[in-house]
PDB file of N, CA, C and O in Angstrom:
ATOM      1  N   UNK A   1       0.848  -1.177   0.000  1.00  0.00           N
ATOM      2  CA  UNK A   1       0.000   0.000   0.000  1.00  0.00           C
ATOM      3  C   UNK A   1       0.891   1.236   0.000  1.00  0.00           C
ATOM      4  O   UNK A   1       1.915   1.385   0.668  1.00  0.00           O
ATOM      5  N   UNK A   2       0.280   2.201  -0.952  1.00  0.00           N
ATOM      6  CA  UNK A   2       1.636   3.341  -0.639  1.00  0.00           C
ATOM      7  C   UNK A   2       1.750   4.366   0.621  1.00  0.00           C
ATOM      8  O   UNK A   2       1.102   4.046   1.616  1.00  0.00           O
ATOM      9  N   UNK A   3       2.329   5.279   0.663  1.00  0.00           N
ATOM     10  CA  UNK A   3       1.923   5.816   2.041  1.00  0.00           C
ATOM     11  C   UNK A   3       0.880   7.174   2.152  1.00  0.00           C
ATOM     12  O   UNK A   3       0.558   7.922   3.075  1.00  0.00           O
ATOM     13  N   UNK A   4       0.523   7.074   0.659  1.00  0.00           N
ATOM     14  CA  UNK A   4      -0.563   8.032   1.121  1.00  0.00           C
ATOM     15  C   UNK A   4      -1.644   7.394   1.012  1.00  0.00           C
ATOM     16  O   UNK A   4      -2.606   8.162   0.973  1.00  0.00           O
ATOM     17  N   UNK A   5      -1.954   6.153   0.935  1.00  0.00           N
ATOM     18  CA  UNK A   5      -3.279   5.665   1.176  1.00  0.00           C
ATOM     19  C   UNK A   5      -3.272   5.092   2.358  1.00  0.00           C
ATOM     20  O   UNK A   5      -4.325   4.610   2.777  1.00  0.00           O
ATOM     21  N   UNK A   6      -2.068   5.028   3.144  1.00  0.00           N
ATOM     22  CA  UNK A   6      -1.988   4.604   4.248  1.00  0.00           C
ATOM     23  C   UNK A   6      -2.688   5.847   4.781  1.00  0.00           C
ATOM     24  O   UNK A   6      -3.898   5.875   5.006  1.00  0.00           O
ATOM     25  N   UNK A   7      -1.898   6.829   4.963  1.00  0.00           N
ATOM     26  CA  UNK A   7      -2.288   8.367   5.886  1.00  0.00           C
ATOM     27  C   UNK A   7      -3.734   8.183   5.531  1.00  0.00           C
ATOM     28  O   UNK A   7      -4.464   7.836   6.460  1.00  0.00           O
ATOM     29  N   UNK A   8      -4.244   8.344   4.420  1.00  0.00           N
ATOM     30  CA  UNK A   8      -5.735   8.711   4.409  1.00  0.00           C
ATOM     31  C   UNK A   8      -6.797   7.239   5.161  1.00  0.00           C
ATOM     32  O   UNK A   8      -7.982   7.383   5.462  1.00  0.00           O
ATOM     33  N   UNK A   9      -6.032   5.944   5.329  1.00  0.00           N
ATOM     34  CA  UNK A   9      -6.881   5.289   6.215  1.00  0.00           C
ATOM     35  C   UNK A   9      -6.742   5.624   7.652  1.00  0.00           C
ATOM     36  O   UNK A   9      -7.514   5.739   8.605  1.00  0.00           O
ATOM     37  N   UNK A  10      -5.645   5.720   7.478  1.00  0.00           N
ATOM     38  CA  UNK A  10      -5.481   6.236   9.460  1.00  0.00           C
ATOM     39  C   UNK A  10      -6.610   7.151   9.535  1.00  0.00           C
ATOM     40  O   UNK A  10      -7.549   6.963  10.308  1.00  0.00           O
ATOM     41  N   UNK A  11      -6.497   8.485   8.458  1.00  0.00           N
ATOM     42  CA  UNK A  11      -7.250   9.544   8.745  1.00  0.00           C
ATOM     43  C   UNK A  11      -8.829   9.317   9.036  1.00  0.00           C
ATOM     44  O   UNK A  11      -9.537   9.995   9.780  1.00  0.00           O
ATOM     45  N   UNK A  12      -9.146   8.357   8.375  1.00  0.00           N
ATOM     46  CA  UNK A  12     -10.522   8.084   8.318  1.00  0.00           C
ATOM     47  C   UNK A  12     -10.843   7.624  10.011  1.00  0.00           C
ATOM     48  O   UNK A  12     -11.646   8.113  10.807  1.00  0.00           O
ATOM     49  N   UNK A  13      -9.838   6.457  10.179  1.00  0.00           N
ATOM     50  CA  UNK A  13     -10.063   5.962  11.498  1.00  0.00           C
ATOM     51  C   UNK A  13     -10.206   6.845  12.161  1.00  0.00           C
ATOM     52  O   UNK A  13     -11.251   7.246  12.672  1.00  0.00           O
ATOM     53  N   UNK A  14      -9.100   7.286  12.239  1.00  0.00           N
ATOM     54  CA  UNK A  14      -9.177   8.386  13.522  1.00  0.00           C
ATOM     55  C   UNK A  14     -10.210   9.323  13.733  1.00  0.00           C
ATOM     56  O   UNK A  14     -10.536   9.593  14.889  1.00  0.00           O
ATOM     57  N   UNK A  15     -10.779   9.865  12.752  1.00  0.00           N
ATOM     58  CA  UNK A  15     -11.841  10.667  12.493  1.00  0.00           C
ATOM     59  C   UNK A  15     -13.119   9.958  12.567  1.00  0.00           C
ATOM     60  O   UNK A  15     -14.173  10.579  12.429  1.00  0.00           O
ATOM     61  N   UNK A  16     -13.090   8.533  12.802  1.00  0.00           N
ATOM     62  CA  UNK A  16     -14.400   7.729  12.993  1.00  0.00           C
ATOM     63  C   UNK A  16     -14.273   7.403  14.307  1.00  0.00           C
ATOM     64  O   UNK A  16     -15.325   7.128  14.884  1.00  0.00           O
ATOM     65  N   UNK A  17     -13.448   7.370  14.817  1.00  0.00           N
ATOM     66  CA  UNK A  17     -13.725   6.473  16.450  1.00  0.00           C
ATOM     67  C   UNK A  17     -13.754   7.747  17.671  1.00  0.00           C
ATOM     68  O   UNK A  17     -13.416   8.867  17.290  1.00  0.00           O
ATOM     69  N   UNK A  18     -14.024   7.621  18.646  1.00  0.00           N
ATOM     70  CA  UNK A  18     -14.007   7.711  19.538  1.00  0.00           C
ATOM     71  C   UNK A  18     -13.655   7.436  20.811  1.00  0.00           C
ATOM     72  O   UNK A  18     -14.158   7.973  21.798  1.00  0.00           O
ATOM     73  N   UNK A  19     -12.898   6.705  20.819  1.00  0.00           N
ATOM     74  CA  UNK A  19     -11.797   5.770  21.454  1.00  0.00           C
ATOM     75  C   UNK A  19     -11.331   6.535  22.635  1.00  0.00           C
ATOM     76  O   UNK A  19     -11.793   7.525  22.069  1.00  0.00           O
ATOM     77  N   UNK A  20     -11.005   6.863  23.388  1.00  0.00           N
ATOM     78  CA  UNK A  20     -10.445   8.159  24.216  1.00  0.00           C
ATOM     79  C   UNK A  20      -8.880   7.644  24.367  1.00  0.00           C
ATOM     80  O   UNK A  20      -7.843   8.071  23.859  1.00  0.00           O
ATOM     81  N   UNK A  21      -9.167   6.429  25.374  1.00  0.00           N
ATOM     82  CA  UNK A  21      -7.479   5.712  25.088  1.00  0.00           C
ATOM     83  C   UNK A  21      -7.185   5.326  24.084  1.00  0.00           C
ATOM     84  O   UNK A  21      -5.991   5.037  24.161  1.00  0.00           O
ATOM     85  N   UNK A  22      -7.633   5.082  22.912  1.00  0.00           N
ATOM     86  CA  UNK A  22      -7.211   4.443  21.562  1.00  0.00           C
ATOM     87  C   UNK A  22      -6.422   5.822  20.896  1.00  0.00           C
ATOM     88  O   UNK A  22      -5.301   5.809  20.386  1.00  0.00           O
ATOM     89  N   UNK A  23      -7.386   7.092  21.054  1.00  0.00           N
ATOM     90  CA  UNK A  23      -6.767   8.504  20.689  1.00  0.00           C
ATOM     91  C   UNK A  23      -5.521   8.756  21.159  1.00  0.00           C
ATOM     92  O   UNK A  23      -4.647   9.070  20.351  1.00  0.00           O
ATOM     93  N   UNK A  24      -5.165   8.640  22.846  1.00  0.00           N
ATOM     94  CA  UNK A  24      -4.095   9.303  23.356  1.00  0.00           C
ATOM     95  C   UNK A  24      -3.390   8.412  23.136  1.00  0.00           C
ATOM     96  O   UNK A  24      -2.303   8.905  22.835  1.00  0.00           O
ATOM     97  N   UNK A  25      -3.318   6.880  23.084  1.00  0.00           N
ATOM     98  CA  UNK A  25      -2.240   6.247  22.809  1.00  0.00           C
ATOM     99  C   UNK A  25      -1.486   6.563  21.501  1.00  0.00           C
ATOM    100  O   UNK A  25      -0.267   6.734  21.512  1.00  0.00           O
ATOM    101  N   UNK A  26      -2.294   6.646  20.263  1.00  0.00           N
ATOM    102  CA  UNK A  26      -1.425   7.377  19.158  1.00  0.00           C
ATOM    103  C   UNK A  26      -1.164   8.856  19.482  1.00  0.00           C
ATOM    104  O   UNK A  26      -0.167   9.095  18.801  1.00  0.00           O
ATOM    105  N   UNK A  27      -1.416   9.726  19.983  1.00  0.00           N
ATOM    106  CA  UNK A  27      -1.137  10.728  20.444  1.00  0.00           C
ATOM    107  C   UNK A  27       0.328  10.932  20.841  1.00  0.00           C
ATOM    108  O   UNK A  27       1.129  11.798  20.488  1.00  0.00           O
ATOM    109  N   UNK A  28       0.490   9.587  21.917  1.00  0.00           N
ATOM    110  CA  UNK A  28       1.639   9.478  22.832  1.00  0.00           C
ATOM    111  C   UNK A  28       2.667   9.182  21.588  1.00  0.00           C
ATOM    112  O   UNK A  28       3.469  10.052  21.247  1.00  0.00           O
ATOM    113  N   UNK A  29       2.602   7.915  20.930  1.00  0.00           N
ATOM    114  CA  UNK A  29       3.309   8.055  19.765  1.00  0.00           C
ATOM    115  C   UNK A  29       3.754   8.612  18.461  1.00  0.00           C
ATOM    116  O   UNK A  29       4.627   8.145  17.729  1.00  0.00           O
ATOM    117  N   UNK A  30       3.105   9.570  18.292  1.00  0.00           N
ATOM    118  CA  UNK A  30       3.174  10.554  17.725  1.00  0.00           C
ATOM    119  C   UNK A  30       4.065  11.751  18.053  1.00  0.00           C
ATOM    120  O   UNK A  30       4.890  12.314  17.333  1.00  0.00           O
ATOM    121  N   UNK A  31       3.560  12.106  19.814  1.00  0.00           N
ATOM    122  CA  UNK A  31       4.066  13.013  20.025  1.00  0.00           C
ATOM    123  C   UNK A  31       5.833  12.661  20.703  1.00  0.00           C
ATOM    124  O   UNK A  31       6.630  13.457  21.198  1.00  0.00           O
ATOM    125  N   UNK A  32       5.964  11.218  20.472  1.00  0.00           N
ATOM    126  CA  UNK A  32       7.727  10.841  21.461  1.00  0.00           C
ATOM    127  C   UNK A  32       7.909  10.075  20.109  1.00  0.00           C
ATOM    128  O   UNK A  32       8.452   9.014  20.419  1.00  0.00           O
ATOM    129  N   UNK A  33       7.753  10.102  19.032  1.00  0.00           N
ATOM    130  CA  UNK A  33       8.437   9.380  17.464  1.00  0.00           C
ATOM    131  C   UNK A  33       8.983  10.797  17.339  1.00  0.00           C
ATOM    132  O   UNK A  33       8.425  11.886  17.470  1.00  0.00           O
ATOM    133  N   UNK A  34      10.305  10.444  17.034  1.00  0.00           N
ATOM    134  CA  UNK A  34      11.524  11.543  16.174  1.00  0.00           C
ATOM    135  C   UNK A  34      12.107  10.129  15.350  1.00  0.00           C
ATOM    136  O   UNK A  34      12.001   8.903  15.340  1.00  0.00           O
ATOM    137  N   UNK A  35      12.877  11.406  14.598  1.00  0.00           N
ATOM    138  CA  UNK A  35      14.198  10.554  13.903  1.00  0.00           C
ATOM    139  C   UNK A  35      15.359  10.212  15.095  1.00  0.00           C
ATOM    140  O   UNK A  35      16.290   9.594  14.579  1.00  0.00           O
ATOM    141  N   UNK A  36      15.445  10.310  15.716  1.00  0.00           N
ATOM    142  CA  UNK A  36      16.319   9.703  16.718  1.00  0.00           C
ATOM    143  C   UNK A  36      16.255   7.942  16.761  1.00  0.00           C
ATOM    144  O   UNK A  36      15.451   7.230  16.159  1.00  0.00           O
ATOM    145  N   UNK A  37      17.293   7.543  17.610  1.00  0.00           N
ATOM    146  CA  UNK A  37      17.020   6.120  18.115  1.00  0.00           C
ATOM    147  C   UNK A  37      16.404   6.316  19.565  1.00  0.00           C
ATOM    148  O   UNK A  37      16.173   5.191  20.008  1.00  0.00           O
ATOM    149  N   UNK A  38      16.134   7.054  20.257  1.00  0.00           N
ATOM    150  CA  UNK A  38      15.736   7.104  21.431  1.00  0.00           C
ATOM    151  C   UNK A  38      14.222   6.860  22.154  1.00  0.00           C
ATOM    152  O   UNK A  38      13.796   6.628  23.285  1.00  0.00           O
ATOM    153  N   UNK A  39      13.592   7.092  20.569  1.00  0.00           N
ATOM    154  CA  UNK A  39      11.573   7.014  20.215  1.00  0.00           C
ATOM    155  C   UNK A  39      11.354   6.615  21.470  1.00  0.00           C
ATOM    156  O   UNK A  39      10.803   7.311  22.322  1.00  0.00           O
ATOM    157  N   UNK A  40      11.957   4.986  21.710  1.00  0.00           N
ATOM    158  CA  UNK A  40      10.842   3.890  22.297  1.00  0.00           C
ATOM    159  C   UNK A  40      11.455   4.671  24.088  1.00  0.00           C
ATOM    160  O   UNK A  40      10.564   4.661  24.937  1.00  0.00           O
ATOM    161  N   UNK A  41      12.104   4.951  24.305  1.00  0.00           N
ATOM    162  CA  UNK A  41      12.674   5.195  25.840  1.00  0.00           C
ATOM    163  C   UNK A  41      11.310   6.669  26.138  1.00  0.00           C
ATOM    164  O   UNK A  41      10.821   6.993  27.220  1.00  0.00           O
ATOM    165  N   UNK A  42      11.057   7.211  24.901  1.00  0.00           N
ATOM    166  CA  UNK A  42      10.529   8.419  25.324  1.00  0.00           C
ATOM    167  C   UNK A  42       8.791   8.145  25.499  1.00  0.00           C
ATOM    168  O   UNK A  42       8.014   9.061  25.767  1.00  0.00           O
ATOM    169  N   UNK A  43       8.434   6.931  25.324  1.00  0.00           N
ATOM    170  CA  UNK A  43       7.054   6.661  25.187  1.00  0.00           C
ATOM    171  C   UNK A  43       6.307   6.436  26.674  1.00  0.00           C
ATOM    172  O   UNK A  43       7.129   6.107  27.529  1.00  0.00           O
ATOM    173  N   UNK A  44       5.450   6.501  26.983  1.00  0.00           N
ATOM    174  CA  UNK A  44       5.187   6.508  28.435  1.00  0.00           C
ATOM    175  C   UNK A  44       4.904   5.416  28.792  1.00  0.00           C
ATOM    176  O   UNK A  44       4.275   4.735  27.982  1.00  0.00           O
ATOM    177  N   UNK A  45       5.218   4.862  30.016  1.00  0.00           N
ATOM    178  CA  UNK A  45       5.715   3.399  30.438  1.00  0.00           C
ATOM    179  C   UNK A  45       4.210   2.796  30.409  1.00  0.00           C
ATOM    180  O   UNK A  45       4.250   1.589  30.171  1.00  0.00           O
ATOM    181  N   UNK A  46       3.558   3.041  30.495  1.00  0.00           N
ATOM    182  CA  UNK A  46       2.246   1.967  29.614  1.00  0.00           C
ATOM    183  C   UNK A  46       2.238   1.096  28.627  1.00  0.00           C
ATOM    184  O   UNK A  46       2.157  -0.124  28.487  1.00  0.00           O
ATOM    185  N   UNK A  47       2.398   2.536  27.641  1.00  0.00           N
ATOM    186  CA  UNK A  47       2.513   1.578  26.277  1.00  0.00           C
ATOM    187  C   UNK A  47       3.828   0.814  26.374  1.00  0.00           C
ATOM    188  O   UNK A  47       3.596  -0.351  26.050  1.00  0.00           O
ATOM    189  N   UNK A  48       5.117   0.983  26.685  1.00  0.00           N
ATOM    190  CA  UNK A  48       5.891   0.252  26.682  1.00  0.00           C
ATOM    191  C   UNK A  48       5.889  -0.938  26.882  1.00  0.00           C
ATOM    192  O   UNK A  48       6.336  -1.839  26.172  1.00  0.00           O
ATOM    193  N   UNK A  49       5.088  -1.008  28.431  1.00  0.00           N
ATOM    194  CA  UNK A  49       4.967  -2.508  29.157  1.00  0.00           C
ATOM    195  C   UNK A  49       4.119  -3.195  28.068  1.00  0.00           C
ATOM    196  O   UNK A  49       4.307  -4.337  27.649  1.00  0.00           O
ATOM    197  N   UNK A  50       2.973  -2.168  27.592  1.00  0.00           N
ATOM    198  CA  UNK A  50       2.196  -3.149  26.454  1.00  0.00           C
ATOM    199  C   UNK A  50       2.920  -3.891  25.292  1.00  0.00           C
ATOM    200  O   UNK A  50       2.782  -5.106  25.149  1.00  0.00           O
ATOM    201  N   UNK A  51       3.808  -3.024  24.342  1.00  0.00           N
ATOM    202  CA  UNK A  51       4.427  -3.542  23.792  1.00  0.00           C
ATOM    203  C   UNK A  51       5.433  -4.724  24.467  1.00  0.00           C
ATOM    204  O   UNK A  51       5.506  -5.828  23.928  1.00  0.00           O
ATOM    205  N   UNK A  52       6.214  -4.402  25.705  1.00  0.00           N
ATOM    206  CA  UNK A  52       6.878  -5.900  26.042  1.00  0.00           C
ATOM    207  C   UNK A  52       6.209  -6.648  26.268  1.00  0.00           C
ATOM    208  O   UNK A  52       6.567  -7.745  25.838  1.00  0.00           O
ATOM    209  N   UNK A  53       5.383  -6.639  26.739  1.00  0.00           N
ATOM    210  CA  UNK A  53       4.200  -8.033  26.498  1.00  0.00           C
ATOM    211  C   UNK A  53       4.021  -8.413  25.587  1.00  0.00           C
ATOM    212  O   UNK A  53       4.044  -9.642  25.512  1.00  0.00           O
ATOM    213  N   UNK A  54       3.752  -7.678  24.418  1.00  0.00           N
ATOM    214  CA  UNK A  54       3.247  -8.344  22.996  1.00  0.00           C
ATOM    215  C   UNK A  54       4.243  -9.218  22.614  1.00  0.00           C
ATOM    216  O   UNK A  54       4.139 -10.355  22.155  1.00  0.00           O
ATOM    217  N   UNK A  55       5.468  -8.389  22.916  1.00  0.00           N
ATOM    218  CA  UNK A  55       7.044  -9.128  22.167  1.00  0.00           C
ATOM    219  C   UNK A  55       7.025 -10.738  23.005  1.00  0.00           C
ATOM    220  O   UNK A  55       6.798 -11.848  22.522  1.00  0.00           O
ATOM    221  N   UNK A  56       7.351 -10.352  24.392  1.00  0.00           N
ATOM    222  CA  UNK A  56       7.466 -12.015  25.028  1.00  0.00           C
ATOM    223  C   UNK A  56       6.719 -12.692  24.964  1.00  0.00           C
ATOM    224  O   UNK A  56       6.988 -13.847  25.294  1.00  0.00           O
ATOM    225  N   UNK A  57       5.236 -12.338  24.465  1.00  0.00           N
ATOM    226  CA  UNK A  57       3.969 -13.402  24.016  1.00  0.00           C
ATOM    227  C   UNK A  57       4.387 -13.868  22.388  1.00  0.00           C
ATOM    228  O   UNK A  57       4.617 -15.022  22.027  1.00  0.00           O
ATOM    229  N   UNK A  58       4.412 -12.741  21.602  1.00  0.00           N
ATOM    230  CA  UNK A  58       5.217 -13.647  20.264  1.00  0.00           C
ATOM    231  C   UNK A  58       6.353 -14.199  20.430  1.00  0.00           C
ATOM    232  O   UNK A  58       6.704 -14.859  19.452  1.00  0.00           O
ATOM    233  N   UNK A  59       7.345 -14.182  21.623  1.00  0.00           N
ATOM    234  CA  UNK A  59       8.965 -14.895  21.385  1.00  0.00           C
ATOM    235  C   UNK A  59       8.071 -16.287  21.882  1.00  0.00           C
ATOM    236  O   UNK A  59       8.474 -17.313  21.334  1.00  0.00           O
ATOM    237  N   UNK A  60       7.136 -16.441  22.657  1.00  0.00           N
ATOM    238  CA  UNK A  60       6.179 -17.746  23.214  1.00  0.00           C
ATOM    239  C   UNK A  60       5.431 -18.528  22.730  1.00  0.00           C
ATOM    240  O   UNK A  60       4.871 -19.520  23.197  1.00  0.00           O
ATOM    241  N   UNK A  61       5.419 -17.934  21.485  1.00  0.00           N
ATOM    242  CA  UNK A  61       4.188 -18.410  20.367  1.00  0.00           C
ATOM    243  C   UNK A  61       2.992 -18.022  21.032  1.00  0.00           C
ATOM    244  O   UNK A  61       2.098 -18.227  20.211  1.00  0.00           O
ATOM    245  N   UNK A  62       2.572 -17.641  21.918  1.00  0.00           N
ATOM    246  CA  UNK A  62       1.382 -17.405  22.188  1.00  0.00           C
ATOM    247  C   UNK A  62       0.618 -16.455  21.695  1.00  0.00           C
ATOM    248  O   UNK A  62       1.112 -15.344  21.888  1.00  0.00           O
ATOM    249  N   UNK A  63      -0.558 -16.438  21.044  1.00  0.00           N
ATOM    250  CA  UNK A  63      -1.572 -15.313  20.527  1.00  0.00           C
ATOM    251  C   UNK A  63      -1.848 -15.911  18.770  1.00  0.00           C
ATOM    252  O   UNK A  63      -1.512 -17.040  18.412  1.00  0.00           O
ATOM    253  N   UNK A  64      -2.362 -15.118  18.056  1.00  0.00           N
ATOM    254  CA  UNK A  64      -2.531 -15.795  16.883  1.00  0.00           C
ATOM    255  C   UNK A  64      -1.477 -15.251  15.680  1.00  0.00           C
ATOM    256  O   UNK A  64      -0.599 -14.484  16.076  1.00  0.00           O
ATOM    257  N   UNK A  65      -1.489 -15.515  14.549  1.00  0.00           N
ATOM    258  CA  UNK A  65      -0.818 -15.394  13.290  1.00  0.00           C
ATOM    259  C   UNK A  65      -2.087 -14.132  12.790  1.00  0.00           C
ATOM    260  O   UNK A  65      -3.289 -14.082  13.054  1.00  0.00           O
ATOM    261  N   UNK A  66      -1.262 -13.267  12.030  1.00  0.00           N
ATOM    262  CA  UNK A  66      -1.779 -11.781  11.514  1.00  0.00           C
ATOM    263  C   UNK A  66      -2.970 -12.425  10.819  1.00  0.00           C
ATOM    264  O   UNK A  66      -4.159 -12.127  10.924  1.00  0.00           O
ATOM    265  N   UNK A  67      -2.094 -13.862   9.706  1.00  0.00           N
ATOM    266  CA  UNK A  67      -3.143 -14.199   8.679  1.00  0.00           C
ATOM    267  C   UNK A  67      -4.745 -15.090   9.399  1.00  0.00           C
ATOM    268  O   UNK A  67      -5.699 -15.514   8.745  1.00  0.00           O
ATOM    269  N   UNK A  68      -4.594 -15.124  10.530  1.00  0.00           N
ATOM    270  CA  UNK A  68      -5.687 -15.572  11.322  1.00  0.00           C
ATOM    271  C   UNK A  68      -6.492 -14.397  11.725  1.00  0.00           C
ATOM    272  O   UNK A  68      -7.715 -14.484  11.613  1.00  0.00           O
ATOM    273  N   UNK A  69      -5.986 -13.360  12.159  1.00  0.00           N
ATOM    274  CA  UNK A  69      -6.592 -12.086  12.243  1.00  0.00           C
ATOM    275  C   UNK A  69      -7.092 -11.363  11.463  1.00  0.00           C
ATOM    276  O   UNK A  69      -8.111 -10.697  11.642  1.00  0.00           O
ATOM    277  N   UNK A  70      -6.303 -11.423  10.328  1.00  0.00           N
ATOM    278  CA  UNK A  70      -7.141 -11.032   9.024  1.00  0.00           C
ATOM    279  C   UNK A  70      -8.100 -12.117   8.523  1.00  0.00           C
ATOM    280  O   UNK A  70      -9.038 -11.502   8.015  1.00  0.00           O
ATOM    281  N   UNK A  71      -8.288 -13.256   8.434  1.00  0.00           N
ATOM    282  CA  UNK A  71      -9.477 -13.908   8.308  1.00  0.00           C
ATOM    283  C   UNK A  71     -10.924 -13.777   8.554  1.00  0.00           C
ATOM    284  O   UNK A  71     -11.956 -13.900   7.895  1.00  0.00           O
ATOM    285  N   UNK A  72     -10.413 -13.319  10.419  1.00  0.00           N
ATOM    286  CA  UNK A  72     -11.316 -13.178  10.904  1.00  0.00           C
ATOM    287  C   UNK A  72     -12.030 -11.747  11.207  1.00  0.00           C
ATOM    288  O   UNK A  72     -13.125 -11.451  11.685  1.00  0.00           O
ATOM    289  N   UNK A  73     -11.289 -11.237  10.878  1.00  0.00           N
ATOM    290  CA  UNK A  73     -11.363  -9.320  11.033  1.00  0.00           C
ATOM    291  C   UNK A  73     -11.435  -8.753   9.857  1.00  0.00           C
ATOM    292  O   UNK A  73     -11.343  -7.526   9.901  1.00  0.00           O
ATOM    293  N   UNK A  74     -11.584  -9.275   8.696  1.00  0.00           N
ATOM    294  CA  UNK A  74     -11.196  -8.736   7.422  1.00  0.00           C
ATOM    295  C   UNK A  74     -12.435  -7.894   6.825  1.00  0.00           C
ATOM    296  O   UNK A  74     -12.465  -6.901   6.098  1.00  0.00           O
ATOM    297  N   UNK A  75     -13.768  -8.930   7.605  1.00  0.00           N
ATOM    298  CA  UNK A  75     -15.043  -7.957   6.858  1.00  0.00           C
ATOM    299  C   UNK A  75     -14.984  -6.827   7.729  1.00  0.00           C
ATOM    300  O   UNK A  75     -15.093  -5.894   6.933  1.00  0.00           O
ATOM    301  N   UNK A  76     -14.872  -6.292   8.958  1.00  0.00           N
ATOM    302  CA  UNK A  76     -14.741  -4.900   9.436  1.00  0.00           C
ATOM    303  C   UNK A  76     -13.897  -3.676   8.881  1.00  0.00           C
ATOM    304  O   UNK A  76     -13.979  -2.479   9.156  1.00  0.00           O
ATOM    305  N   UNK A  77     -13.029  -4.383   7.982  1.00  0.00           N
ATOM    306  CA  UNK A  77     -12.139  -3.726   7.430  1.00  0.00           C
ATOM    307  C   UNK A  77     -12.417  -3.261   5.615  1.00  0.00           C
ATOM    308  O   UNK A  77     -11.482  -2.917   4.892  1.00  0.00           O
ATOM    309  N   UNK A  78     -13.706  -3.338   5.192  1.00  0.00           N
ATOM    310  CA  UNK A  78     -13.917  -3.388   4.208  1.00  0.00           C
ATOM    311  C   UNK A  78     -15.194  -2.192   4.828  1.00  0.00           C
ATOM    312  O   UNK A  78     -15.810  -2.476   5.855  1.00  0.00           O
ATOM    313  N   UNK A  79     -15.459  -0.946   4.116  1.00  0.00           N
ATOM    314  CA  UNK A  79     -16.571  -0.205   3.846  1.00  0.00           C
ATOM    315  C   UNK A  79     -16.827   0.167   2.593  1.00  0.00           C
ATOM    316  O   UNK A  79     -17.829   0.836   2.339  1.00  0.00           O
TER     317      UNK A  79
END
């Protein structure tokens, strides 16, 4: 996908939900992403812990495969 059809799906999302934590969490990443290597140290220790969880659950195999997620999630993703 190129990256401006990327931007314009984000845009849509974002502009459709209402999410309050779904908002500030991209917020947070948004606002601590630079060109630096330092991004992930600057993110607020929430999301962090979330992401190390995700990582030691995939080094575990535990959780599903993307292509299982898209199977099953794929008609929400179609308007």
């Amino acid at each position: 996908m190129e990256l401006s059809n990327i931007k314009l799906n984000l845009t849509k999302k974002l502009l459709d939900t209402n999410d309050k934590d779904l908002l500030n969490y991209i917020k947070a990443i948004l606002d601590t992403h630079s060109s630096s290597d330092t991004w992930y140290e600057d993110l607020p220790e929430e999301i962090k812990a979330n992401v190390d969880q995700g990582i030691l659950e995939a080094d575990r195999g535990i959780g599903i495969s993307h292509e299982e997620v898209m199977k099953k999630y794929s008609k929400w993703l179609k308007k």
